[in-house]
N, C-alpha and C positions, 0 to 999 in steps of 0.2 A: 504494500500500500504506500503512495508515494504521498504524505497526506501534507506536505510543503509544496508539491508542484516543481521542486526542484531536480533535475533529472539525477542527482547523485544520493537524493535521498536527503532530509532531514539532519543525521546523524553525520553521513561524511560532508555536506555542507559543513557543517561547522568544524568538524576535523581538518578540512581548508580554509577555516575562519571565513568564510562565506554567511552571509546571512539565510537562513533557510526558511522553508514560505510559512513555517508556523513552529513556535517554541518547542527544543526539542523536550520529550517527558520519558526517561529511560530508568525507573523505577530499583527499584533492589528491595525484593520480596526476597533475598536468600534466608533466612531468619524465620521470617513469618512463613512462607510459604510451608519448609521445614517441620517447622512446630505442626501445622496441623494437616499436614501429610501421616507424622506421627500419632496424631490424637483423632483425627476426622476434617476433612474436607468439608466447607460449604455446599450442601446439594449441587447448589447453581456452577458449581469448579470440580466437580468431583471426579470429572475425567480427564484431570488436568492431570500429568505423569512429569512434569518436571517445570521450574521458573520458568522456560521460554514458553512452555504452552501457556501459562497463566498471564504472562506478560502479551503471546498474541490472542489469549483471548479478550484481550481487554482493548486491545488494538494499540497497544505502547511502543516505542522504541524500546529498541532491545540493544543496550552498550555496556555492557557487562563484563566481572572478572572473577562471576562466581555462580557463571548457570552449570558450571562442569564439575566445581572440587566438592569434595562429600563434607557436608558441615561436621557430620559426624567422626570424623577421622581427625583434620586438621582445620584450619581459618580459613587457609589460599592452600592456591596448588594441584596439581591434577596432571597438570600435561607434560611434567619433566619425568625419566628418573634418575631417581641418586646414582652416583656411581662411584664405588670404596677403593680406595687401592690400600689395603691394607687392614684395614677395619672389618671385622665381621658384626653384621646388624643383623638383629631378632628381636621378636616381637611377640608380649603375648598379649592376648584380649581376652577377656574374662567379664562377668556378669556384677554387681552388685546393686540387689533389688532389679529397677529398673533401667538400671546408668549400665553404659558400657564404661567399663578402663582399659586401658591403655598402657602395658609396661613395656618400655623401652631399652634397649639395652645395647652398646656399643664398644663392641673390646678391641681396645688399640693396642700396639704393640708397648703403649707407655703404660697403659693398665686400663681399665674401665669403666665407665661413666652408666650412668640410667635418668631414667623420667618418668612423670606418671601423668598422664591426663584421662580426664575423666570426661565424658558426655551426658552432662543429665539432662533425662530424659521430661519431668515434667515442666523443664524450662526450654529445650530443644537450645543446648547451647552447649560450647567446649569451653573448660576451664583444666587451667594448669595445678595438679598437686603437687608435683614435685618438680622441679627442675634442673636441667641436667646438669647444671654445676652450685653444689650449692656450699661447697666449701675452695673460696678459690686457691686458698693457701697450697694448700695439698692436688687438687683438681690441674692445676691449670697446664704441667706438661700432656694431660692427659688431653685436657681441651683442645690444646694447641695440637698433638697431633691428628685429632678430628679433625680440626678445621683445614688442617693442611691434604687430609687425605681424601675430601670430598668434593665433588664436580657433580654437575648438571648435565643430564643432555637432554636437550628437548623431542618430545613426539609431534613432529611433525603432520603425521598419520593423523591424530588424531585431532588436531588444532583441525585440519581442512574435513574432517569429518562431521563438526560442528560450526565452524563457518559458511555460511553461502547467503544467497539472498543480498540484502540491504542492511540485516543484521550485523552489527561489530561486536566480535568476542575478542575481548580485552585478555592478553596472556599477563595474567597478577601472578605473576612464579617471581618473581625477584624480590630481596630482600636487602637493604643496606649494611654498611658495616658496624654499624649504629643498633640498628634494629638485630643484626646478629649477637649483640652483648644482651640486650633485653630478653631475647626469647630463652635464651642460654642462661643468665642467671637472675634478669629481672632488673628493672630499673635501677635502683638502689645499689646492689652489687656493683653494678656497671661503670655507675658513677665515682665509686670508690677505686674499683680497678683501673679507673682511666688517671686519676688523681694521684693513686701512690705508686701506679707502677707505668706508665704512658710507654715506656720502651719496651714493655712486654706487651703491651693490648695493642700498639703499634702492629708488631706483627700477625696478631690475629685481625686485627684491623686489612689487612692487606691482602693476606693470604685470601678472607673469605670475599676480597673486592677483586680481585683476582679470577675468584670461580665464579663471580656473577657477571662479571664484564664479558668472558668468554662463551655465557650463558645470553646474553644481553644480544651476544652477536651472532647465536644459533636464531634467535630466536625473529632477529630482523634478518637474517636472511634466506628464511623458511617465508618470510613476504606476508609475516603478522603486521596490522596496523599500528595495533595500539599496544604498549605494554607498558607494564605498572608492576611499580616497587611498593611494597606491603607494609608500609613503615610507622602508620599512624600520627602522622608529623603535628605533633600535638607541642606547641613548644615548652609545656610541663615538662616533659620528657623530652625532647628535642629542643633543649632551644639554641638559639644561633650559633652561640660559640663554640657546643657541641657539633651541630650542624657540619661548621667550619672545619673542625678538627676530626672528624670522622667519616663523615656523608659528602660531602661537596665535591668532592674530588669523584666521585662515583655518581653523583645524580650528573655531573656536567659530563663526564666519561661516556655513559652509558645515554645522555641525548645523541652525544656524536655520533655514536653508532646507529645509534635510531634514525637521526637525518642523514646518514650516509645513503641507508638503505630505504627512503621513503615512509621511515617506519613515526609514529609519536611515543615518547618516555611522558608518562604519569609518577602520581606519588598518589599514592593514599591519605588522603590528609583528613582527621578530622578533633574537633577539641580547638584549642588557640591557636590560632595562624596569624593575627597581623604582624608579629616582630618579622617573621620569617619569612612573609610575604615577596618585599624586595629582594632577600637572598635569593630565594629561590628561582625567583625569575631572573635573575642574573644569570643561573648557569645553563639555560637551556633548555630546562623542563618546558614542556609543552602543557601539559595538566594536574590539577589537584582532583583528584577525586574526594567526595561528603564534607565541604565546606562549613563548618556548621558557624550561625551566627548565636548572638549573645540569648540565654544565656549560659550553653552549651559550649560555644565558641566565644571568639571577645572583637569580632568584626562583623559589622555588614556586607551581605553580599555583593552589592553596590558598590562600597566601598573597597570591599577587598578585591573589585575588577581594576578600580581607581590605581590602590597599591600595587597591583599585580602587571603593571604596567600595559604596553598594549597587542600582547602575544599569548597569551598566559587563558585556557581554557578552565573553567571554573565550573565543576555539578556541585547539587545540592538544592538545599531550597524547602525540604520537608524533612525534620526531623521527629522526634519521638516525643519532643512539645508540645506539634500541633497535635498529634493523635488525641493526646490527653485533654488538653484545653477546648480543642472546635470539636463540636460532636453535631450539630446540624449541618444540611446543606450550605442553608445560609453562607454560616461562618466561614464553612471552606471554600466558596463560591467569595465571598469580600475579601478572603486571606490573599487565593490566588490572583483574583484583578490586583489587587495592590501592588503584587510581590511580581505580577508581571509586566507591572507596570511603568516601576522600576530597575527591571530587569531590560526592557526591549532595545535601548539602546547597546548592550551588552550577547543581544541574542545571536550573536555567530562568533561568541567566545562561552557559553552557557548552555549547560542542560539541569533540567529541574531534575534533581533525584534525591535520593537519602542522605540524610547528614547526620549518622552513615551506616544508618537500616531500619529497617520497616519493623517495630516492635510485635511482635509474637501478640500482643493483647489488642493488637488493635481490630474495631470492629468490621469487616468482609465491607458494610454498606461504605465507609470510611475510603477504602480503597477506590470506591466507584466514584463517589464523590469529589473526588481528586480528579480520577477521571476527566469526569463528566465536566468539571471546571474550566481544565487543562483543554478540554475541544470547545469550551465556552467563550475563553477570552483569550488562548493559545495562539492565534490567526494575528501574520505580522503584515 
């Protein structure tokens, strides 16, 4: 459905920074959708089998970087696999009540590491129990040779197996070298390990920017559009001087290679972004994914087109606020004229979506309503 009039579609208009003939609306039900797949479907969607069906049966834009990875497993990811030189990786999964866990376990030649995550089930969400380093004292030769022993390679096969159409599926596999200390031992740790020991997280720093960048360049020149690093760029956790000293050199690395090969570099951004804003547009990035404004976030989306200078592609626009606050038409019918009203000068650097997911409690009628809005006052 070409519902812009514009012959590239909606979606890759604005990936040209083209204006396209109606705002684009490219949703993230991974969450929601999730949850009551698990517990029961709305009669009205009940033959929905996965996000893109629910997303074309609503007639949405589909730009995505998580209609493919199992919520259940992991956050991101799907289309790479690992690949060990040296490490042997196992896995067990096992039952508690209703939750799946998750034990991981990875024996390096310097000793061995584990993890625990769990999926609970009455929330349809993954949380971390245990984390794989959580004494770095002792841990970190062991870390260090994970990280040196680990590569990407991407499935091609299966990226062009879920691509076609006017749809963009977003390859979210990349992770910074920022965000590799967090998933590893948690914010907190991260920040202490960078402070007493910078010569040692240096080389883990590197090593894992090393196997993303090579990952970066499977992945543009397999002739993906869009790709997007997982990072949460939230400047609580991210903020600039971190940024600087970690990420930068890798978010600006890895556009190059994306504009080498036609391809665009994202971030996952959602939480506070205006310190970062500038930065980031400075090195190349092309897009932030789930922008969230105050007061979830500490900028306007308006604004943060402003700061973001005049390159910089910006979703977002419905977070987990409204669901709670607007519960009539009405309200979500006045939310969206306002918010795209203020948006239309910005509309071929902007798609409305989550900031940065559709909450599991929100109600099915909620979802239409947005909709419905979005074809009401969407037309540029």
């Amino acid at each position: 459905m070409n519902r812009g009039g514009n012959e590239l579609g909606p979606v890759q208009a604005v990936l040209n920074r083209q204006k396209p003939g109606r705002i684009v609306y490219a949703p993230n039900y991974w969450q929601w959708f999730g949850h009551h797949k698990n517990h029961g479907l709305p009669p009205e969607i009940a033959h929905c089998q996965s996000q893109s069906d629910l997303i074309h049966y609503l007639g949405l834009d589909l730009f995505s970087r998580n209609i493919y990875c199992d919520p259940q497993r992991y956050w991101f990811g799907g289309l790479c696999d690992v690949v060990w030189n040296g490490v042997e990786y196992s896995e067990t999964e096992t039952w508690s009540g209703e939750d799946r866990v998750y034990d991981r376990t990875y024996r390096t030649p310097k000793g061995t590491l584990t993890e625990r995550l769990r999926y609970v089930m009455d929330q349809s969400t993954l949380v971390q129990e245990q984390f794989l380093v959580n004494d770095p004292a002792s841990q970190l030769d062991v870390f260090e040779a994970l990280v040196c022993a680990r590569r990407w390679r991407f499935n091609s096969t299966r990226y062009r197996a879920l691509a076609h159409g006017r749809d963009c599926v977003v390859a979210g596999e990349l992770f910074s070298p920022l965000k590799l200390l967090h998933l590893a031992m948690n914010p907190v740790e991260a920040c202490y390990l960078l402070a007493d020991d910078p010569a040692r997280a240096r080389v883990l720093l590197d090593a894992h920017e090393a196997a993303m960048l090579d990952l970066a360049e499977q992945i543009a020149s397999a002739g993906v559009r869009v790709m997007m690093s997982m990072d949460n760029l939230d400047t609580m956790f991210h903020p600039p001087r971190l940024v600087e000293q970690c990420s930068a050199q890798f978010y600006e690395r890895a556009s190059r290679i994306a504009h080498e090969h036609g391809s665009l570099f994202f971030i996952h951004a959602c939480g506070k972004q205006k310190k970062n804003l500038p930065l980031i547009a400075s090195l190349g990035v092309d897009g932030l994914e789930g922008v969230a404004y105050p007061s979830l976030g500490d900028v306007e989306l308006d604004e943060a087109m402003a700061l973001a200078g005049d390159r910089l592609i910006i979703t977002g626009g419905i977070s987990a606020m409204e669901y709670e606050r607007l519960s009539t038409p009405r309200e979500v019918f006045q939310y969206t004229e306002n918010l795209f009203r203020r948006m239309a000068p910005f509309a071929h650097r902007f798609v409305l979506s989550a900031s940065c997911n559709t909450p599991f409690t929100a109600p099915w009628e909620m979802l239409k309503y947005f909709r419905d809005a979005w074809l009401e006052y969407g037309a540029l």
